[in-house]
C-alpha positions, 0 to 999 in steps of 0.5 A: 284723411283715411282711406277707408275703402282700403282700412275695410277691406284690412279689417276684413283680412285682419278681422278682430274678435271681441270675446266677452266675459258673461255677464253677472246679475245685476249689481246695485248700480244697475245698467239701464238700456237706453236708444239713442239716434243722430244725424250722423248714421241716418234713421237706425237707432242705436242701443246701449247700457248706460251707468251712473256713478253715485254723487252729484253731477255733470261727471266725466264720461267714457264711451266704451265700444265692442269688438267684431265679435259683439260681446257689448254686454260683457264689455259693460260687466268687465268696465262699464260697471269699474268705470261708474264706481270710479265716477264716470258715466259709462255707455257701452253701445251695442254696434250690432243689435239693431242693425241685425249683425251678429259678427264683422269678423270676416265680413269687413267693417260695417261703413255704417258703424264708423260714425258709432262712437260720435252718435253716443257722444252727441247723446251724451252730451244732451245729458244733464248728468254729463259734463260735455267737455270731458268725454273720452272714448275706449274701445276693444280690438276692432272697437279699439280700431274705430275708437283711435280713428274717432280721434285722428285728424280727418273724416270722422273727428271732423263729421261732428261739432262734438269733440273727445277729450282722449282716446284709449285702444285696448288691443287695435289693429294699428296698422289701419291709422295714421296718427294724427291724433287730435286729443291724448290717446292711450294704446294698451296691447299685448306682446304675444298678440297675433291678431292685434300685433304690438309691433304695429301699434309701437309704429304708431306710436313712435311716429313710423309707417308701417315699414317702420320708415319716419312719418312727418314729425310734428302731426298730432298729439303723441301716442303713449303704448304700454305693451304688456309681456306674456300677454295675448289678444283679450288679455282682459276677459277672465272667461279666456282663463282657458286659451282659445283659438279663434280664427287661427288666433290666440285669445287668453286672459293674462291677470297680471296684464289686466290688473295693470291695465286697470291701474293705466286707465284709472290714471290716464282718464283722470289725467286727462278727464279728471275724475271724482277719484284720484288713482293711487 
């Protein structure tokens, strides 16, 4: 089970951003804003966009989660909007906007927000355009954080009769999970990343602590890791095409890393999701 008393206070040391692109007007396959509310996080609804692909129904679907800067919308522009022409729905969910938050950079992580990726799974599934059994969860930085713990044996997978199919991180802070993971996950992180550190993240996913000393062998579907050279923290956001610091960090957009990022996804969702186009 995850010490989450301890996991808040390393988020709250190793706080990560999720800077977003801005996003453009709206394109012919249009999010559409959609509440949505479950037990699981008590009475405060939750917000999101929500796409559709084009053809008929139920389709795979991904929830997409932000970091600790916000920035859900961009999240949306950049692969929510990929996601639907690919043929899957897409829900990007907004953590923050109805809870007053604007940043969880310094603060700590929410408690009230590791529940998140499951509240938009139970929505999902309630979906006549989704198929409930082929429903995977994607996150960034810190959502990429909650997204690989809304996988692994304990707590979280285990609060909801609803289950994910796969997991994909993009850029976590891997030193807070444990690795047991219940479904196919994908970890995707740059070499250069001083705030998300690819090293952690090899850790995890080649079965060692974060001492680099073997954990139990056999717990949990293998980890795969791509880690991308030259590449830093939010190598997929193009507004990063000019390095910022943040926090003492270094955030820039790498092409080549997002390019391959795209093509890692594509195949993975459709490996293990399916999907209605198969990659190239």
């Amino acid at each position: 089970m995850t010490n989450f008393t301890g996991l808040a206070a390393l988020l709250a040391t190793l706080a990560l951003w999720g800077l977003s692109s801005t996003p453009a007007p709206a394109a012919d396959n249009a999010p559409r804003l959609v509440e949505f509310e479950s037990p699981l996080a008590g009475p405060q609804a939750l917000q999101g966009y929500l796409r559709r692909p084009d053809g008929p129904g139920p389709s795979p679907a991904v929830v997409l989660m932000h970091g600790c800067g916000g920035g859900w919308r961009g999240v949306d522009e950049r692969w929510g909007k990929l996601l639907a022409e690919w043929g899957y729905v897409a829900l990007t969910i907004d953590r923050f906007g109805t809870r007053g938050i604007t940043s969880a950079c310094t603060g700590g992580l929410p408690p009230s927000t590791l529940y998140d990726a499951y509240r938009a799974l139970d929505y999902l599934v309630g979906q006549p355009s989704v198929d409930p059994n082929r429903v995977a969860v994607m996150g960034f930085s810190q959502g990429a954080t909650l997204a690989l713990l809304a996988v692994e044996r304990g707590q979280i997978e285990g609060s909801s009769k609803e289950k994910f199919r796969a997991a994909i991180g993009f850029y976590p802070l891997c030193a807070g999970v444990k690795g047991n993971m219940t479904v196919p996950t994908l970890i995707l992180v740059g070499e250069l990343d001083d705030w998300a550190p690819a090293d952690a993240c090899r850790n995890l996913a080649e079965g060692r602590d974060d001492w680099g000393i073997a954990r139990e062998n056999g717990n949990g579907i293998p980890i795969a890791i791509t880690v991308y050279p030259g590449a830093h923290h939010d190598f997929d956001v193009p507004s990063l095409r000019t390095p910022q610091k943040v926090l003492g960090h270094h955030l820039e957009f790498n092409e080549a890393a997002r390019d391959q990022s795209v093509d890692a996804l594509r195949k993975f969702l459709y490996s293990t999701i399916g999907g209605q186009e198969r990659p190239q």
